[in-house]
Every structure is written in C-alpha cells, then in structure tokens.
N, C-alpha and C positions, 0 to 999 in steps of 0.2 A: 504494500500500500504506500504509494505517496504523499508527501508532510499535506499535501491538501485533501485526503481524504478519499480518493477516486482510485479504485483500482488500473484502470483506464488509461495507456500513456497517448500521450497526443501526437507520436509519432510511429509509432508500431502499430502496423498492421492489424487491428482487433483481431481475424482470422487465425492469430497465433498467437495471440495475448490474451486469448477469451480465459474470464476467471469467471463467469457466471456457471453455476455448478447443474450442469444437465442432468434430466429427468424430475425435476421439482415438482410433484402437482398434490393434488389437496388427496389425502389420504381413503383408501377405499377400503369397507367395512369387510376384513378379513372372513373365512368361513371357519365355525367352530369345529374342532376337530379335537377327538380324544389324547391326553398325551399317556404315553407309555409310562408304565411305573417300570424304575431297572433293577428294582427289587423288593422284595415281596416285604410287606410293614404290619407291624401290628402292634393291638397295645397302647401305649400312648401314642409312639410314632402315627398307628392308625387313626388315634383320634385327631393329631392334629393337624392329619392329613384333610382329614374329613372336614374341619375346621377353618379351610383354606388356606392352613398354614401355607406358605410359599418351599419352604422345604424341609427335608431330615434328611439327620444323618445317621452315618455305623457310630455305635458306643466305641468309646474309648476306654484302655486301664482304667480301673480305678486307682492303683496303686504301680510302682515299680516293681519288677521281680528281679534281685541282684543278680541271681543264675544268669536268667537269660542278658541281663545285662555284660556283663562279664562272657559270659560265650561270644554275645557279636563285637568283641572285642578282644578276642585269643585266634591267634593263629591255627588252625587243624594240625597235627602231629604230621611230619615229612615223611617218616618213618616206612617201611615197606608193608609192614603188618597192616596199617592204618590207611595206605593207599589201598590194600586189598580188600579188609573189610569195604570200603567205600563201593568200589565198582563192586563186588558182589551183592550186598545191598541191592545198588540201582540196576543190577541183571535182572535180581528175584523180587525186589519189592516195585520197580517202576516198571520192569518190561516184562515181568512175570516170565522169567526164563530159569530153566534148571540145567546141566552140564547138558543133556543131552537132546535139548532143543534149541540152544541158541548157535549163531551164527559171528559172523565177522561183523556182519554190522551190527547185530546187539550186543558186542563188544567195544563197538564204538561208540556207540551210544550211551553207553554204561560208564566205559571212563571219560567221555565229552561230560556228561551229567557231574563225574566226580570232582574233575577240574574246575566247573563252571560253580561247585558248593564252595571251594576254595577264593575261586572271585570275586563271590561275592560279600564273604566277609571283607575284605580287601576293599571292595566298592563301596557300600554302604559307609565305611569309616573313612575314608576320601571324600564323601559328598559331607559327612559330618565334620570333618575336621575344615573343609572347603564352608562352609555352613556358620561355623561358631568364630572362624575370625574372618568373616566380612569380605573372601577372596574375590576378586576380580577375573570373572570367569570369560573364557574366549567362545564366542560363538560359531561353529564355521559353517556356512549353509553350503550345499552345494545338493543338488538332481543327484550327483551318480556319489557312490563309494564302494571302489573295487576293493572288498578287504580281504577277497581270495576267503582262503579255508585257514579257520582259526584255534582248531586244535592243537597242530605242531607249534602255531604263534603263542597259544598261550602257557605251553609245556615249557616253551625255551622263556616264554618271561618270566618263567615262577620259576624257573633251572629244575624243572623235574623229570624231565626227559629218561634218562638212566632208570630211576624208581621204575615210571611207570610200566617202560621197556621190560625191565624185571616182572612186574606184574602179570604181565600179559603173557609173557613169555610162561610163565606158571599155569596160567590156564591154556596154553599151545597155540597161542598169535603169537607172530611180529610187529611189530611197535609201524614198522612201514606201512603192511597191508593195514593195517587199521586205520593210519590216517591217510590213506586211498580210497576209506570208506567213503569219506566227508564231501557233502555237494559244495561246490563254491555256491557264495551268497548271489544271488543274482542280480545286484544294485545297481550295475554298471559294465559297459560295452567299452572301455577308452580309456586314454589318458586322464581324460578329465578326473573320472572315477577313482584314478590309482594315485592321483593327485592328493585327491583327497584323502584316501586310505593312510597314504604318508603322511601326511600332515597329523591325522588325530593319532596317528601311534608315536611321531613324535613328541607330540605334544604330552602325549601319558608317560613317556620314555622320559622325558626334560621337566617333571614336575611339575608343569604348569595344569592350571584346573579349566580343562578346555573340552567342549561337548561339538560333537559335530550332529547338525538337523536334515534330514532328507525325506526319501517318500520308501515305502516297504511296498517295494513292487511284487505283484505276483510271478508276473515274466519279463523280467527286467533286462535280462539276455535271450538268444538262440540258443539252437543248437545245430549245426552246422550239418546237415547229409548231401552223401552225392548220388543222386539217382539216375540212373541213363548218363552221366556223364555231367549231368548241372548239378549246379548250388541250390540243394532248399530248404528254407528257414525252418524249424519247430518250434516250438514252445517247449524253455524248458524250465519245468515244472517242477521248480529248487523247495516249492516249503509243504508238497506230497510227503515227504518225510519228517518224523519232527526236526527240531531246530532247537539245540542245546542252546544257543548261543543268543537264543531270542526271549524277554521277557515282556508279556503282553501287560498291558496297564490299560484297565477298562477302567480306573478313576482317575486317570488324564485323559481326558477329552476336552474338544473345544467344536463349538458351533461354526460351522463356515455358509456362510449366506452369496446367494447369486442371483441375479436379476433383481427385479422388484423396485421401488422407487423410491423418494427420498421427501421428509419431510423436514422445512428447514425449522430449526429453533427461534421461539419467537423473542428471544431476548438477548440474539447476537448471530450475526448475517452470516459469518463462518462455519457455523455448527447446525450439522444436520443430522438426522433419526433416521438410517437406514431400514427399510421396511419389508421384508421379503417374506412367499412360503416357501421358495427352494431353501430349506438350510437342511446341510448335512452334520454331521461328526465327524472331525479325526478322532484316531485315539492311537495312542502313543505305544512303540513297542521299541523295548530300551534293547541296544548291544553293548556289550561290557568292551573297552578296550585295555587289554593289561600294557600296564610300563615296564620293560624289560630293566630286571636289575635295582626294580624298586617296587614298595607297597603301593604307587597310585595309580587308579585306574579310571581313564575317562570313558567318554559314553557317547554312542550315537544313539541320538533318538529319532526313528522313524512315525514317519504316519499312515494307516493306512485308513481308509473312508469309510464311513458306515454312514445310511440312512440313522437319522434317531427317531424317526415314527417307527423304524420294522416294517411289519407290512399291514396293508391294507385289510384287515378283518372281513369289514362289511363289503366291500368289495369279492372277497373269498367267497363268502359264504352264499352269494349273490353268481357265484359260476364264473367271475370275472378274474381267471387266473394268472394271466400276463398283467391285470391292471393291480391286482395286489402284491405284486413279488416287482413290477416295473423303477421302484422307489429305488427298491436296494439294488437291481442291476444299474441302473442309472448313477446309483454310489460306489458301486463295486470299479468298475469301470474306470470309476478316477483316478485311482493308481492299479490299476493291471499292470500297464505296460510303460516301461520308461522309451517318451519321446514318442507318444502317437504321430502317425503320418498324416503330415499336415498338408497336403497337397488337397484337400478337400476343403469345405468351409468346416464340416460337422469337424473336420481332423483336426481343423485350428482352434475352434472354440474349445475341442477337448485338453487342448495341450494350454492355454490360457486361462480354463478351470482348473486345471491340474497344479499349473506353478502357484495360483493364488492360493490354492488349498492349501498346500505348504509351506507359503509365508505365512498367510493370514495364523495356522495353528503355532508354527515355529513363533511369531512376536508374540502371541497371547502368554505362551507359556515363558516366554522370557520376562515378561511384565508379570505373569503372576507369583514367578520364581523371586522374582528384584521386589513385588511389593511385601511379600512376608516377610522383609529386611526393616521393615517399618520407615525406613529412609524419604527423604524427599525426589519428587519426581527429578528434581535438576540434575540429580546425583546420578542418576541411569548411566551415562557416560563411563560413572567412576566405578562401577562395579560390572557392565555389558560391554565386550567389544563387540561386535557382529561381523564376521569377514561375508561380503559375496564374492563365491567361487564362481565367474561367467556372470553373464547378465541374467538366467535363469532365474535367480531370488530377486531381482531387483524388486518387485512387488513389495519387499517387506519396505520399501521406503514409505510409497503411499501408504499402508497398512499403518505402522508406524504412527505416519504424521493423523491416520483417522483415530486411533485408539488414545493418544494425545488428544485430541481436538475435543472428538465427539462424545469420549464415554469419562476420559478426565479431565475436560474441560478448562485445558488448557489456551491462551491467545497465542496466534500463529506464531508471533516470532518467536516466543520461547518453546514452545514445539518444535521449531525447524531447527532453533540451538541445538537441545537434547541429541535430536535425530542424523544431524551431518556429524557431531561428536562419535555419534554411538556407529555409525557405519564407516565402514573400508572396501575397495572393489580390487577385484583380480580380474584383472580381460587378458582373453586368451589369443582373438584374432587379432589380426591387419589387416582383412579385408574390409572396407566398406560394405558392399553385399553380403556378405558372409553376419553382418551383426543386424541382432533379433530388433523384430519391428512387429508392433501390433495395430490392426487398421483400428481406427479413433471409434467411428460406428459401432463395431463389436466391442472393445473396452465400456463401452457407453452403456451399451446393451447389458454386459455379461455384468460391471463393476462399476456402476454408475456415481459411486462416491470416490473413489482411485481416479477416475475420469477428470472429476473437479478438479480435486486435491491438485492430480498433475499440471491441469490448467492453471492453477494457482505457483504453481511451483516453478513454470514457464513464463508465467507474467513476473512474476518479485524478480528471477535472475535476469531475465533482459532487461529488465528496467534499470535494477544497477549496472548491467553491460552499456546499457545507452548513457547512464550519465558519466563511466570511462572514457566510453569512445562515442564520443557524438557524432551522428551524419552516418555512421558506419554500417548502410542498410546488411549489404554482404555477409558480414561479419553476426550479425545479426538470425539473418536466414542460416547460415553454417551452424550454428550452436545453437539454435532451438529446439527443442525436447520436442516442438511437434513439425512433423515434415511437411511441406506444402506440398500434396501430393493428394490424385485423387484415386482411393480414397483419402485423406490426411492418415497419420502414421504415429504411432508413438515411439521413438526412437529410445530403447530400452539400456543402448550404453552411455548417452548422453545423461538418463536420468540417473543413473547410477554416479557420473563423473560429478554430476551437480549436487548430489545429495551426499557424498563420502568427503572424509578428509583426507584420504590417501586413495591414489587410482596406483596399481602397480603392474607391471610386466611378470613373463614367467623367467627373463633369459636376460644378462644386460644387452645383448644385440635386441631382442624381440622387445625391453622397456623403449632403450632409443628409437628403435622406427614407429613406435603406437606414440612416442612426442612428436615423432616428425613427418605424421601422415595424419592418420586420423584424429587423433587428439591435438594438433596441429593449433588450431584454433582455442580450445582450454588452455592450452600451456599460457599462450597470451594472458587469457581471459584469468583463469583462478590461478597463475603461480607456478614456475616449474618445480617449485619444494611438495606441492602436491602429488607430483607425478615421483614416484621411486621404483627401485626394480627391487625382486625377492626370487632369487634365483632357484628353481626346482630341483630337487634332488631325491635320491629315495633314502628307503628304510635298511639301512643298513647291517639290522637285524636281522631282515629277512632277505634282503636280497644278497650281499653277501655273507655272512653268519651260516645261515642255513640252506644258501643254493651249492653250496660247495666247502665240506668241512674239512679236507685236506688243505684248500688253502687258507679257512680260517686258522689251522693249527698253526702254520707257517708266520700268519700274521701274527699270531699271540706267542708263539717263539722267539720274535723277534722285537715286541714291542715290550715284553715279559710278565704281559699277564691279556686277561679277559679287557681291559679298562675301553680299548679303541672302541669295541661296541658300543656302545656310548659316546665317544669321542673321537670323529676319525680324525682330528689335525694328529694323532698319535700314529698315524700311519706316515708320515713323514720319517718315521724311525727305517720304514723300507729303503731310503734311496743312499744309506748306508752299505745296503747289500748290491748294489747297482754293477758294481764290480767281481764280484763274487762267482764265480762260473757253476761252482756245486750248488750253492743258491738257485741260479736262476733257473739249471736245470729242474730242480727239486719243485721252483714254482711252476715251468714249465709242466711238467708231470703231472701237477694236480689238475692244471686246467685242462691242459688235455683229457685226463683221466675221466674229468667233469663230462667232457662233451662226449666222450667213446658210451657213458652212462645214458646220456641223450638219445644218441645212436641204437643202444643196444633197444632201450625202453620204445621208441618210436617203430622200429625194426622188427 
C-alpha cells in the first residue's frame, strides 16, 4: 500500500498490479450434512457431545508412572541375547510365525520391527530434548525423497550391523539376503529426490533438529518391463507390504479446502473467510531418520489425503455406489502418484491440488508445532526455517501469508516480515521454459485466496521496484510474479525469489549462471547477497561407507579411525598415500573388486 492509501500505482499496468482479491461475493447458505464422529464417545464425552459441545477429547494420565518414565529414557541392551529375544518376539507375537512357517521376508520384517523399537526410543527423546530448550528447527519441503531402503541405513547408524548379522545367522539367514528383502520407498524418481534424502540424513548425522515435509505417495515410482522389445511402465506397488519404517498419525491431521468462494471481513479490507465444501484431510505419517554415530534422529513427515466425510451413507443405501465411495476416490487420488501428467487440463488441476495439499498441511502443522511454544507470532523466524527444494512448495508462501492474515489476524506488513524471514529457495533449472507456471484462471478457480494474496504480493514488490527505478516499464514486465500472457500465468520461481531471503544454486557454476540469466533481473532488483550457492553432495555414509567396504577399510586405515564418516575434510589424510605404489594398488583392488561384484550380481 502506498503512504496515500490506494493500493493502485499510477503507472503500472493495473493488468498486473491487480490487488483486488477474486471471487468475492455475498455468501450462499451451505447444505447440512452429517459430520462423522472418529471415534466412538460416551458418558460424559457423550453428553457433551449431545450438548453441542464443539468438541472432546482422549483422557489423559492422571498421574506419572516412573517405570514407564525411565524406560522411554534407557537405551535397549546391545547385547546378542537381547537382539534375539527382540526379532523373535516380533516373528511370533506381530507376524504370528513359528520356525517352520516363516520365511526370509518375515525375517525381515521381524528384525526391520526390532530396529525400528530401538529408534524410537532415540526419536521421541530428540523431539523432547529439541522440545524443552526452545530448538530452532529446519524445515525442508521438497515433492520427492529418495531414501532408498533403510534397514542396512539404520543398522550402520546404530553400528549394529555385526549383532544383528549374528542373529540371523542363528536362525539360518544372511544378514545380505534379508536386506534384499526390503522395497525401496517409492517417494521419488530423481535427483531431486536423492537431494533431499541427503540433506535430512545429514542433517540427523550433524545434530541439527531438522524434519523434512513431503507427500506418501502410493506409486510414487515404476517399474521398469521390457515386453516385445519396448519400455512399459507398472505400478509399483511399494506399501502392498507392511512398512516398518512408517508410522501412521490419524491425530495429525489438517483440513485442506478447494474451490468455493470468499467472504471479505467487515472490519478490515485485507482479510477474508474462505468458504468451501471441497475440504479434505491430510494426515501425517512420520519416517524416523537415524544420525549415524549419534542419539539424534530426524523425521520426515509425509501426507497422505483422506476424505473426512468417509463416504456417502444415504447415498449407499439409496443404490448410489460410485456416488458414495466418489468422495474418497477423488481424495485418494491426491497423492497416488508423484507428478501427475499434466499434458491435460484435469492433469494440471490434479498436480496444483496436489502441491497445495502439501503446503497448505506442511505450514499448519508448522504453526501449530511453533504455537505450543507459547511465543509470539514475530518470533516464527527464530524458531522455523522453511527451505523450498524447486519451486514445487512455493505455495506454502501464499498459504503462509493466509494463515497470518486471515485466521491470526495479523496486518500485511508484519505478515510478509515473519514470512520472507521464515523462507529460503533452492532452484534447480536455467531454463526459462523448463520453470513451473500456473495459468491465473485455474489458480482463481482451484485457490481463490493464494490468487489475491499473490496479486497482492505483485503489486507491494513492483511498487517499490518502480520507486528504484523509475520509467523502467521493461524491467518491470521481466520481474512480475504474473506473466502477461494469454492465459496470464503465475510465474512460481519469481514468487519464491520474492518471498525468501536466500535464493541458492545447487553447483557454484549452476549459482552463477541462475544470476546471470534468469534471475538476471532480481540480482539488480533484491541484492546479489541474496543470491548464494550450496553446493550438493551426498551421504557419505551411504554412498561410500557402505557401497564398498574394502575401500572404506582402506580409508579408516589411513585416517586411523571410523571419524571421516562424519567428517570427510579427514580424507585429505589420503593424498599422503598419492605416492605409495602398494597403496594404490590395494585401493585399486577394492574398486575394482567393487565393480566385478556389480558385474557378477547384474550377470
């Protein structure tokens, strides 16, 4: 807004400076509809249910019990005996198996179970201790996270490897074939994915309290056949089996609303009542991440959609069986699959519901995670960072600035403070084409409040770009969040660059050319200190650590202990050996030896 009052500048195009907030109009008398009870009340709950109380909850302790107190706060015995009882246990008491009905995979199963009892004592007193002094938690959003298969990941973080090997080998497995049972996660197809997978195992490896937020897709990858000589996709159908590794949280949920129309607030022109019946549920299902060589363990939380009506009854009972089960296919559907094909309109609209779903649930539960802090809203900064991996989460900005605005009723600028503080952007291309755009019609349609907001978020920054650089229409059209294009376009890296305090590359070659092409115009505009690079790397744990253990001996031979996993500037100790001929052989050997292993298994 301008010191006079008008949102409105007198030299910008209104076309692309529009802040009036589409779909406004006088609100229409919704239809009553049952709502689902999620679990069954009686008693008082029931009375004051019946009473119109607005809600109930599950009882709580009355009391502390020291035991159980003291258990979730003792480590489990390392011991062999202790590992055994454990998987035998979850052979006979979870998978109901006796010696001579089980198999290799309810061997896997059984010790994936045992490990995953181990991490979670580990987790729960990391989110406590992250909890009781006030941590500054990282948030990393990203669509994909390739985290591969996490039982040998979590054996080598807890160094049980050996034990368990022992174990197995007593009931007549190999420690190999059993973690050959395990399906990779299917979150992700790409770099992108493996990006991310790296990033949150460092972050649990380097003690920082860092959660990464995605989507729990059902067929998140292929599977790859060749029939008559082509390539043809399957479905592969990774969570048919259980999933040690996954825990469901049906009391984290969050509403996500779509369509519908907007009622403005009559006591301040900013603030409106979004109004819809599309609303669904995410609901949260947590993966443990261990830190190699230490107690912390971070966490990916996924989401996956549910209808919260269920289904249709009266419609049922009425022979109307596509119309009563339609709800939850239509929820289901939201995360099936990572990266619907968008080459349709229904393709586009589905991959635009899909990313807002998992902003819109990823910022609620970060705000309702930051408000049990009791802290003031300005402080979000000091306790959230938010990284977006790609332009895919940019949504959570608008989201963000609504959840601000409309439900805590904050005034915009100190909203848009909080919110450029609280986010950071990783862009991955250089092309121009190549980065995501949403047509403005459909935004309008599907997220009529994100719509405004954006509009709003386009007028404030060219306004102060025109009082920089006056006359500078060019300069102006290059950096608008909406494209003059017909249809118009929401240009989703633009709002990302405008709404973060850091935009960063993945490579210093690939940060310099994203300043000196497409971000080209920002560098001017917000500051080259904004623009940094963050060079990519992997998990050194897993990729060398455990892709080849003759040459990790070699390195810890030489460096004289385990430490480098953790620290690779300790491999600087190799270019001692540079000269060495029985060295280089010996390195030579393992890698070879590595690949002949490749060889032999693909052969």
């Amino acid at each position: 807004m301008d010191q006079a009052g008008s949102y409105f500048s007198t030299t910008i195009p209104l076309s692309t400076a529009k802040a009036t907030t589409p779909g406004a109009h006088e609100p229409d008398v919704p239809d009553v509809k049952p709502t689902p009870l999620k679990r069954v009340v009686s008693g008082a709950a029931l009375k004051g249910l019946l009473a119109g109380s607005p809600s109930f909850q599950a009882k709580t302790p009355s009391k502390e019990d020291t035991e159980f107190r003291a258990y979730t706060h003792s480590e489990i015995a390392r011991d062999a005996a202790t590992i055994k009882n454990s998987v035998v246990m979850h052979l006979t008491a979870t998978f109901l198996r006796t010696p001579d009905s089980m198999d290799s995979g309810h061997a896997y199963l059984a010790s994936a179970f045992s490990v995953r009892d181990r991490l979670l004592q580990r987790w729960n007193l990391t989110n406590e201790y992250h909890d009781k002094v006030g941590a500054k938690r990282v948030y990393y959003m990203s669509l994909e996270f390739l985290v591969g298969r996490t039982f040998d990941n979590a054996l080598l973080a807890l160094q049980l490897r050996d034990q368990y090997a022992g174990v197995l080998g007593d009931v007549g497995f190999r420690l190999e074939d059993i973690i050959d049972e395990e399906r990779d996660a299917a979150l992700g197809n790409g770099g992108l994915g493996r990006l991310a997978a790296c990033y949150v195992d460092s972050l649990a490896c380097m003690n920082y309290p860092g959660w990464g937020y995605g989507l729990r897709y059902r067929y998140g990858m292929f599977q790859q056949q060749i029939i008559n000589g082509y390539q043809v996709e399957a479905p592969d159908c990774w969570l048919d089996s259980p999933n040690p590794w996954e825990f469901p949280r049906p009391d984290v949920t969050y509403p996500i609303k779509f369509y519908g129309h907007l009622e403005r607030d009559a006591h301040a022109s900013h603030r409106y009542n979004w109004v819809s019946d599309v609303v669904y549920d995410a609901m949260a299902f947590d993966m443990p991440v261990p830190g190699y060589g230490t107690a912390n363990v971070g966490n990916v939380r996924l989401w996956s959609c549910k209808t919260n009506g269920l289904f249709d009854l009266n419609k049922f009972n009425a022979g109307d069986y596509r119309g009563a089960t339609g709800g939850q296919v239509a929820a289901q559907i939201l995360t099936d699959v990572l990266y619907p094909n968008d080459n349709t309109n229904e393709g586009k609209e589905l991959r635009l519901r899909q990313e807002y779903l998992f902003c819109s649930a990823t910022l609620q539960d970060i705000m309702a995670r930051f408000k049990r802090t009791g802290r003031p809203l300005s402080e979000l900064p000091e306790l959230a960072a938010i990284q977006l991996n790609d332009t895919h989460p940019t949504l959570g900005i608008p989201e963000l600035m609504r959840i601000l605005l409309d439900e805590e009723r904050l005034e915009w600028d100190a909203a848009w403070a909080i919110t450029t503080r609280t986010f950071a952007f990783t862009n991955h291309t250089v092309l121009p084409e190549a980065m995501e755009r949403w047509p403005v019609p459909m935004m309008d349609r599907i997220l009529p409040r994100h719509m405004g907001i954006i509009y709003d978020i386009n007028l404030f920054f060219l306004q102060g770009v025109e009082q920089k650089f006056p006359g500078d229409r060019e300069l102006l059209r290059n950096i608008s969040i909406i494209e003059e294009s017909n249809p118009q376009q929401v240009r989703m890296a633009y709002l990302a660059c405008v709404g973060s305090h850091r935009v960063n590359g993945v490579a210093a070659i690939h940060s310099d050319i994203i300043k000196r092409s497409i971000f080209h115009d920002f560098v001017r505009v917000l500051g080259e200190d904004r623009f940094v690079n963050k060079t990519n790397g992997v998990a050194p744990r897993r990729w060398m650590n455990q892709c080849n253990p003759a040459m990790s001996d070699l390195i810890t031979e030489v460096v004289g202990d385990r430490s480098w996993v953790s620290d690779l500037a300790k491999l600087r100790a190799l270019e001692g050996r540079v000269a060495d001929d029985a060295f280089r052989r010996r390195w030579w050997a393992a890698k070879q030896g590595n690949k002949q292993r490749l060889a032999d298994y693909i052969l």
